[in-house]
FINU-829048 format. One record per atom (N, C-alpha, C): residue number from 1; residue in one letter; chain; atom name; y, z, x. Coordinates in nm, 4 decimals, always signed. Each point is the difference from the previous one (the first is absolute). Example, Ala and Ser with C-alpha at 12.3 -4.5 7.8 and 13.67 -1.06 7.14 Angstrom:
<sites>
- resi / resn / chain / name / Y / Z / X
- 1 / A / A / N / -0.5690 / +0.7800 / +1.3190
- 1 / A / A / CA / +0.1190 / +0.0000 / -0.0890
- 1 / A / A / C / +0.1200 / +0.0000 / +0.0900
- 2 / S / A / N / +0.1050 / -0.0720 / -0.0350
- 2 / S / A / CA / +0.1190 / +0.0060 / +0.0820
- 2 / S / A / C / +0.1090 / +0.0730 / -0.0770
</sites>
This chain:
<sites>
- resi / resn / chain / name / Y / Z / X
- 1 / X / A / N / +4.1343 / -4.1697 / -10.9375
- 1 / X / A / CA / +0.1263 / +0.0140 / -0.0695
- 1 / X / A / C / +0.0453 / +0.1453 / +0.0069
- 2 / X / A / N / +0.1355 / +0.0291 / -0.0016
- 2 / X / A / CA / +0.0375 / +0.1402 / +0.0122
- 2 / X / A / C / -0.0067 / +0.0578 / -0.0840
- 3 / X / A / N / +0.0104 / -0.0132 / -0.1093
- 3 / X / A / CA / -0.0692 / +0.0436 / -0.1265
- 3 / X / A / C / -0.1155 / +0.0506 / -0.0150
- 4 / X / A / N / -0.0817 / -0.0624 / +0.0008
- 4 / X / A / CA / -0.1570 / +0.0328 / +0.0654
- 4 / X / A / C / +0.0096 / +0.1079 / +0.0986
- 5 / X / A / N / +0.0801 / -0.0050 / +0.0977
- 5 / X / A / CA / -0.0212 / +0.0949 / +0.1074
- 5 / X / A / C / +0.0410 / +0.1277 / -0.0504
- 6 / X / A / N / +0.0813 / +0.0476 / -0.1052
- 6 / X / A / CA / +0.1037 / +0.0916 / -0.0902
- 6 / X / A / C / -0.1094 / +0.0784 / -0.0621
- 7 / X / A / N / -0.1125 / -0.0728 / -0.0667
- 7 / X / A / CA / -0.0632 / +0.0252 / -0.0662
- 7 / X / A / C / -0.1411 / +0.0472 / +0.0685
- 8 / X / A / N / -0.0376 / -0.0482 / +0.0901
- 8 / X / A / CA / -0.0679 / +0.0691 / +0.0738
- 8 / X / A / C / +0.0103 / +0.1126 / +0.0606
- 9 / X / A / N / +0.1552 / +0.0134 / +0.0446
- 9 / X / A / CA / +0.0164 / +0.0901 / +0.0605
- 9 / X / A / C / -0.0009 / +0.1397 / -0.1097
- 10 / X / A / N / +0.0078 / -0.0366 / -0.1323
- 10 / X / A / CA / +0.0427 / +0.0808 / -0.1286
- 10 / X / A / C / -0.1589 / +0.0583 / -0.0134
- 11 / X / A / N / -0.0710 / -0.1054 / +0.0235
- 11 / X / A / CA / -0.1447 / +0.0802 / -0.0580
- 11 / X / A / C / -0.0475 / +0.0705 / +0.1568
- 12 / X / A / N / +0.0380 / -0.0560 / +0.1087
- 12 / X / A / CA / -0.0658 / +0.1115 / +0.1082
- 12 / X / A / C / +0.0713 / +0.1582 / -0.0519
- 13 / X / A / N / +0.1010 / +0.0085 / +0.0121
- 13 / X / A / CA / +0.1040 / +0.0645 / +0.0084
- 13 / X / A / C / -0.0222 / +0.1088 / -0.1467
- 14 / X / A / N / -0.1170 / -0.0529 / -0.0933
- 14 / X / A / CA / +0.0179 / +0.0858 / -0.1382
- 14 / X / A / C / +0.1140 / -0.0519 / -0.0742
- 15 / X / A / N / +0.0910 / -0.0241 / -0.0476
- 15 / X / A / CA / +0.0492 / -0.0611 / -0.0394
- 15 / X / A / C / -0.0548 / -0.1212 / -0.0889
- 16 / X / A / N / -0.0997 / +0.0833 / -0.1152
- 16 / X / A / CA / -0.0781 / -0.1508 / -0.0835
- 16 / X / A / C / +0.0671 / -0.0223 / -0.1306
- 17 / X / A / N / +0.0884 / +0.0961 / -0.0399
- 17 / X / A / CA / +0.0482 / -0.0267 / -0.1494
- 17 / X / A / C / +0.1083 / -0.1173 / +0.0311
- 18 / X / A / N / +0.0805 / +0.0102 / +0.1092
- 18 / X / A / CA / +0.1017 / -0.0918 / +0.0479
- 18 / X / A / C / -0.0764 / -0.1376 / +0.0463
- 19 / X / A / N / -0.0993 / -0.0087 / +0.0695
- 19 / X / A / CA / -0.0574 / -0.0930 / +0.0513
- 19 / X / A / C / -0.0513 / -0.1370 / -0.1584
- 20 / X / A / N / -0.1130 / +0.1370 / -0.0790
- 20 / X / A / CA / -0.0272 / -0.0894 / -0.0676
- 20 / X / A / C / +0.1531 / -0.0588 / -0.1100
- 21 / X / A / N / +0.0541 / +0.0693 / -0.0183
- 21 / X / A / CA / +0.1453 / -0.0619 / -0.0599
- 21 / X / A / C / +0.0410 / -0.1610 / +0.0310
- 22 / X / A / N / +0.0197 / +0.0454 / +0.1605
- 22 / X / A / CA / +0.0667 / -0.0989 / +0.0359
- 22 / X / A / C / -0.1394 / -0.1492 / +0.0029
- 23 / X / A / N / -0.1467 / +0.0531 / +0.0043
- 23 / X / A / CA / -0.0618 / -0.1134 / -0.0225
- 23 / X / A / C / -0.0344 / -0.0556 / -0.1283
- 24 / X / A / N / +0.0508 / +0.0870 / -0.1103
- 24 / X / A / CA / +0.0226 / -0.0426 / -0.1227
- 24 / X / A / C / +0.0869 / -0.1163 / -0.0120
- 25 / X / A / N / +0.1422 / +0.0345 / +0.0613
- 25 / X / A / CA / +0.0653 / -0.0434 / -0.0051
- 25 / X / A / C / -0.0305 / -0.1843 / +0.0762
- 26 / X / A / N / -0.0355 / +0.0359 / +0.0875
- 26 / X / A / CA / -0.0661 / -0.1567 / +0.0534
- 26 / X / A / C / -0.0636 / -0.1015 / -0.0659
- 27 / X / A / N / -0.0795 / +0.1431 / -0.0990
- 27 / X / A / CA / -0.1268 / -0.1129 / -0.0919
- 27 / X / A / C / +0.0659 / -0.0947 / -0.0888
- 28 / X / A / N / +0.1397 / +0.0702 / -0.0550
- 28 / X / A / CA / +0.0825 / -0.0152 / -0.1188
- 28 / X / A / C / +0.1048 / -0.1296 / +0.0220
- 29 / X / A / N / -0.0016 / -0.0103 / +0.1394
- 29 / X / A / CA / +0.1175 / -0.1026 / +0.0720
- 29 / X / A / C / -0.0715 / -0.0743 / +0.0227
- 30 / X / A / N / +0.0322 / -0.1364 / -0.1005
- 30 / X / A / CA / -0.0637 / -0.1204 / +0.0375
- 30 / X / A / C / +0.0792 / -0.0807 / +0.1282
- 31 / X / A / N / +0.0905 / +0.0291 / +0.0437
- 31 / X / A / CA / +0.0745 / -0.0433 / +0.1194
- 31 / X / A / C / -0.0873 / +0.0766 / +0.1427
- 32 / X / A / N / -0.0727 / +0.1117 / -0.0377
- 32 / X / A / CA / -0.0952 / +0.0793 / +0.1247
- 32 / X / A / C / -0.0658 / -0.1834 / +0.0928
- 33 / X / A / N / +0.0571 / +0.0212 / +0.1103
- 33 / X / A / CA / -0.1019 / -0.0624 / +0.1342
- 33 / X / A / C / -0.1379 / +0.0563 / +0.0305
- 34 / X / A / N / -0.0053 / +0.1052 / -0.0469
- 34 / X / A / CA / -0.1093 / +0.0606 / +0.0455
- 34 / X / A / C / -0.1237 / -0.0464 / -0.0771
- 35 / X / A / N / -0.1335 / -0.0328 / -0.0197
- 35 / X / A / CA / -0.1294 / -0.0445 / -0.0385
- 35 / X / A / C / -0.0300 / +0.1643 / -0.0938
- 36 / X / A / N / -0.0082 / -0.0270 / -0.0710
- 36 / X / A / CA / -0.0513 / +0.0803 / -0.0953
- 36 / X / A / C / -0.1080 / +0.0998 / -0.0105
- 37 / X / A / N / -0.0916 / -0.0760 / +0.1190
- 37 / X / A / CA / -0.1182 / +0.0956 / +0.0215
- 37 / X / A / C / +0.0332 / +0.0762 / +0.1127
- 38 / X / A / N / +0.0820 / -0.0040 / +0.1076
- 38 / X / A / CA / +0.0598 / +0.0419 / +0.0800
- 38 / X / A / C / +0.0703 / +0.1514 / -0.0583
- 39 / X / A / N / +0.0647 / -0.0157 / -0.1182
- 39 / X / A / CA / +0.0454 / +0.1691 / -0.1193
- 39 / X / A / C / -0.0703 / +0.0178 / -0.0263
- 40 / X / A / N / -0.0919 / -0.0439 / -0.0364
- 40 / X / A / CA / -0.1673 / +0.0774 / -0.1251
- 40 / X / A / C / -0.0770 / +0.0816 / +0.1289
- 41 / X / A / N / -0.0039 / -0.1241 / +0.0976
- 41 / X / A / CA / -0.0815 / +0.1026 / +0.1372
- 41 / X / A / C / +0.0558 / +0.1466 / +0.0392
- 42 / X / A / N / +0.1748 / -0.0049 / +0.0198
- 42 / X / A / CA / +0.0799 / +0.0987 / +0.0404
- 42 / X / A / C / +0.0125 / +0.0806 / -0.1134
- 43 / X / A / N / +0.0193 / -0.0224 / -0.1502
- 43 / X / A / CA / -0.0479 / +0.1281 / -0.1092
- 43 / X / A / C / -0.1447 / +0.0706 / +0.0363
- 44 / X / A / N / -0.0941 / -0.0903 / +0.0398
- 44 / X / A / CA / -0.1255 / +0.1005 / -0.0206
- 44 / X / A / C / +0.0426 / +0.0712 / +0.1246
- 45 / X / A / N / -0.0028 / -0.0242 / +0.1084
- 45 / X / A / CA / +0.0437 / +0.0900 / +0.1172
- 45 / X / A / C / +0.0816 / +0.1616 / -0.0728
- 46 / X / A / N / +0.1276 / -0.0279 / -0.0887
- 46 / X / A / CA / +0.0933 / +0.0957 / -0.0124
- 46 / X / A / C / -0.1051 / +0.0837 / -0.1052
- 47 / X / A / N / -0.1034 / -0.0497 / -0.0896
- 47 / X / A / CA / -0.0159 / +0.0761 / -0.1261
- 47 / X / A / C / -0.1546 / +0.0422 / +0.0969
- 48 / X / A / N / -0.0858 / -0.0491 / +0.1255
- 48 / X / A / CA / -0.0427 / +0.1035 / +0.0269
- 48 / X / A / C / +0.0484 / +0.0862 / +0.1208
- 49 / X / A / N / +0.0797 / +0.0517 / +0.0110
- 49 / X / A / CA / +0.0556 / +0.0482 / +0.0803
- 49 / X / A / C / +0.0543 / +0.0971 / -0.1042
- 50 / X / A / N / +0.0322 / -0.0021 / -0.0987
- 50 / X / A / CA / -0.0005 / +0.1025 / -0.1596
- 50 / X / A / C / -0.0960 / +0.0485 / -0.0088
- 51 / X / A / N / -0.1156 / -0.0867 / +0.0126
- 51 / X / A / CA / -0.0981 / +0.0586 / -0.0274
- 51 / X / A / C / -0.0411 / -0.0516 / -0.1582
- 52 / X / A / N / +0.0617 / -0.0969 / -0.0495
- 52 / X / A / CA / -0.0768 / -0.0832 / -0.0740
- 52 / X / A / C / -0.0264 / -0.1077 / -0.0209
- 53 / X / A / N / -0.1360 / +0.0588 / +0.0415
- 53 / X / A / CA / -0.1395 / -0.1499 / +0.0103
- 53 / X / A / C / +0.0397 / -0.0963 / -0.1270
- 54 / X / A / N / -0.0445 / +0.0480 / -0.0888
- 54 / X / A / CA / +0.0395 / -0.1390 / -0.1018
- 54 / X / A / C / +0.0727 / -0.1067 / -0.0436
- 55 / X / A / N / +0.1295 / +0.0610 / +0.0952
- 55 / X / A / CA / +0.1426 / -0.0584 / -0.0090
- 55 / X / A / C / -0.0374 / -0.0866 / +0.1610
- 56 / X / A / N / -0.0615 / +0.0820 / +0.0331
- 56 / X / A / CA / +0.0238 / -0.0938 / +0.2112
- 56 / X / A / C / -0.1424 / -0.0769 / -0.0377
- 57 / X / A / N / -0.0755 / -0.0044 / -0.0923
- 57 / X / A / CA / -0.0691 / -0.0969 / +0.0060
- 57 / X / A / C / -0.0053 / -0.1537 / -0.0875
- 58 / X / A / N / +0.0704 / +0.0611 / -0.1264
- 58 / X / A / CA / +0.0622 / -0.1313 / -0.0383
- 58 / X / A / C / +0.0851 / -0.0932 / +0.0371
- 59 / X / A / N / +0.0559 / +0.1093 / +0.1038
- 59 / X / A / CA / +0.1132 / -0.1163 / +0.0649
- 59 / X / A / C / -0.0532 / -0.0452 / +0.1050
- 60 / X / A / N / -0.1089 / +0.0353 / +0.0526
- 60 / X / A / CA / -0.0665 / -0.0581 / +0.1298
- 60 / X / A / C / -0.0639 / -0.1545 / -0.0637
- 61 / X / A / N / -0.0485 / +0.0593 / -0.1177
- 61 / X / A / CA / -0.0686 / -0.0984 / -0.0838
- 61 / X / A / C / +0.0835 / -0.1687 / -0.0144
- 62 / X / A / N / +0.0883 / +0.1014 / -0.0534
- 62 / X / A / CA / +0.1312 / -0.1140 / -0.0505
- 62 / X / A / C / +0.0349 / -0.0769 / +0.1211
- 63 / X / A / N / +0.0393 / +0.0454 / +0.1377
- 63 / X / A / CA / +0.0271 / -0.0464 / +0.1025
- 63 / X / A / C / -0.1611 / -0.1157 / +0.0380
- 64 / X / A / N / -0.1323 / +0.0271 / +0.0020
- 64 / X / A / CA / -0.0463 / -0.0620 / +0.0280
- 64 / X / A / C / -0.0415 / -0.1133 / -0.1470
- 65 / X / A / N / +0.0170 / +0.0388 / -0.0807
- 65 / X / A / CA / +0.0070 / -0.1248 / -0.0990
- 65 / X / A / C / +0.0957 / -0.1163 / +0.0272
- 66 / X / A / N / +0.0999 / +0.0217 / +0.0492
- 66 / X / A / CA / +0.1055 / -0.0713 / +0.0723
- 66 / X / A / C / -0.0036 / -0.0383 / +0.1246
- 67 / X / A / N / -0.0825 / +0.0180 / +0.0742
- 67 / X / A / CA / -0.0376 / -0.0156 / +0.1628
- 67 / X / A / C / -0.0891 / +0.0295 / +0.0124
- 68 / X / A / N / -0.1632 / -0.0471 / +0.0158
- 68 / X / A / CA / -0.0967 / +0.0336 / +0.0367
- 68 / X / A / C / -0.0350 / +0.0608 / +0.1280
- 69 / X / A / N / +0.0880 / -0.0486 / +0.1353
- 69 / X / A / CA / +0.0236 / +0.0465 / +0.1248
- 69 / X / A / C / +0.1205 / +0.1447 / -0.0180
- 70 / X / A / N / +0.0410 / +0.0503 / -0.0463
- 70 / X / A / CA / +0.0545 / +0.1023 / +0.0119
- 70 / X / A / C / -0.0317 / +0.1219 / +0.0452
- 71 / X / A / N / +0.0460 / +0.0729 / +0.0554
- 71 / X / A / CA / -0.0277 / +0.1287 / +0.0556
- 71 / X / A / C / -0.0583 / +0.0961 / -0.1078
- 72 / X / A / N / +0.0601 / -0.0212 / -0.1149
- 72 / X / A / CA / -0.0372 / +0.0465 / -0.1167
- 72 / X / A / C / -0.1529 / +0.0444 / +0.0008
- 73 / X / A / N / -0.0528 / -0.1131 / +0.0540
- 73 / X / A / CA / -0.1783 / -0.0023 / -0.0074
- 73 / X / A / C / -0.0421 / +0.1173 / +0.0547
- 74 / X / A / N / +0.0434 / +0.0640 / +0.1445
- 74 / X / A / CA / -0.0332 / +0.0957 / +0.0903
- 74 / X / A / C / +0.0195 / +0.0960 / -0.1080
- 75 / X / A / N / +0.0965 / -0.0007 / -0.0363
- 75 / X / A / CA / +0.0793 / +0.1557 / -0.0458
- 75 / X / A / C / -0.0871 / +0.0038 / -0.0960
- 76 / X / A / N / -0.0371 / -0.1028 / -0.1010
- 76 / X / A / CA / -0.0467 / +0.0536 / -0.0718
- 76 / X / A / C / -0.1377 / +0.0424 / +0.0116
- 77 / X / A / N / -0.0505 / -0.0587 / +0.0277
- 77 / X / A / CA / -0.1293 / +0.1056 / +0.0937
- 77 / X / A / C / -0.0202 / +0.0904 / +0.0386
- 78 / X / A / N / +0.1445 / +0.0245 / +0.0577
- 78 / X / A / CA / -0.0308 / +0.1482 / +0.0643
- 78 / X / A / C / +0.0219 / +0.0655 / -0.1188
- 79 / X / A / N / +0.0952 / -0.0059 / -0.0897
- 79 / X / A / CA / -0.0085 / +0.0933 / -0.1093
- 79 / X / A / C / -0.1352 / +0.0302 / -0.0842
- 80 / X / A / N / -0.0462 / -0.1123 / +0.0181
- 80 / X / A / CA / -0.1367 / -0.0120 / -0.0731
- 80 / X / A / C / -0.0497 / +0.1208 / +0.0615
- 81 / X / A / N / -0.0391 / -0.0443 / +0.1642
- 81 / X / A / CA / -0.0588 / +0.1197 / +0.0696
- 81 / X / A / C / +0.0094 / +0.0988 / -0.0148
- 82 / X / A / N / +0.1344 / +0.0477 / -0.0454
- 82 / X / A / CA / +0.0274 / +0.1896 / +0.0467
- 82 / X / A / C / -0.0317 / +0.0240 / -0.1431
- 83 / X / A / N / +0.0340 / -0.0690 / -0.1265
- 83 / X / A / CA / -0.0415 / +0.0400 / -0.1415
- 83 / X / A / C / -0.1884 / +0.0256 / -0.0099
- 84 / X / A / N / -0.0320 / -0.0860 / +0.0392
- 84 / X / A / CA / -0.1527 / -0.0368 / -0.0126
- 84 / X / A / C / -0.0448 / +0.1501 / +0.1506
- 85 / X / A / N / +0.1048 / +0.0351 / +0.0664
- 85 / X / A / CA / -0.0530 / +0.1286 / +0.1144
- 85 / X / A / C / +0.0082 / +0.1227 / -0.0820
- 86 / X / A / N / +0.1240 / -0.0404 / -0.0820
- 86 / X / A / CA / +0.0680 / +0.1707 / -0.0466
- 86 / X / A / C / -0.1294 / +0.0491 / -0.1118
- 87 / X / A / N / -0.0594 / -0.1055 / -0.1025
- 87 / X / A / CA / -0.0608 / -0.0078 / -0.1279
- 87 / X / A / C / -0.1515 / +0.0603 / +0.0183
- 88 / X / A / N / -0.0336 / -0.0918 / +0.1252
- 88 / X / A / CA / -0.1300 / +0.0786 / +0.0655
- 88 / X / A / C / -0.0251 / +0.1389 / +0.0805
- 89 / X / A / N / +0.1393 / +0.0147 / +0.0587
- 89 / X / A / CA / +0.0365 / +0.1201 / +0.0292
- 89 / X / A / C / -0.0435 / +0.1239 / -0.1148
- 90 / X / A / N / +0.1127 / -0.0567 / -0.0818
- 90 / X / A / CA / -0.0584 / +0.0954 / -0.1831
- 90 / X / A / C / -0.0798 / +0.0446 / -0.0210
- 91 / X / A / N / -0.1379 / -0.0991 / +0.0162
- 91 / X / A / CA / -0.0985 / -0.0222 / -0.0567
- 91 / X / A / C / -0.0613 / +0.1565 / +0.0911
- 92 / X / A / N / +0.0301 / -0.0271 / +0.1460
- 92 / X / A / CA / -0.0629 / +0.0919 / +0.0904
- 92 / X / A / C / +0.0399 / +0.1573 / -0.0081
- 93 / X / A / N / +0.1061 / +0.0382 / -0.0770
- 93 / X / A / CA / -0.0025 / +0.1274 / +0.0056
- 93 / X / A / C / -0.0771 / +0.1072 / -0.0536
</sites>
């Protein structure tokens, strides 16, 4: 959907305060075509790309509570990964 594509292009691009807006706005429109876990996946994308984990992981969450096959799953893993890299990192200085 081109919409989708708007919004992608918003979070490559930096552009996350606008991005997540407009996927607010999706969540809020019960007329949205779009699958629900499909926005929760694309919020965690925008909030880690902010750089916050907690926000890109609930919504990864949320996206795979709603779709067990979702991409969501990867991502969220990897966030797992780099949190669970950075923490042990810590530990090592």
């Amino acid at each position: 959907m081109e919409q989708l594509d708007t919004i992608k292009t918003l979070i490559n691009e930096g552009d996350i305060a606008r991005a997540i807006s407009l996927l607010d706005a999706m969540l809020h429109n019960d007329n949205s075509q779009i699958n629900h876990d499909v926005i929760y996946y694309l919020q965690g994308n925008a909030y880690r790309k902010m750089g916050d984990w907690q926000q890109s992981l609930n919504n990864y969450q949320k996206a795979i509570d709603l779709n067990p096959d979702s991409p969501a799953v990867h991502a969220r893993k990897a966030v797992i990964e780099i949190l669970e890299f950075y923490h042990k990192d810590m530990f090592n200085q």
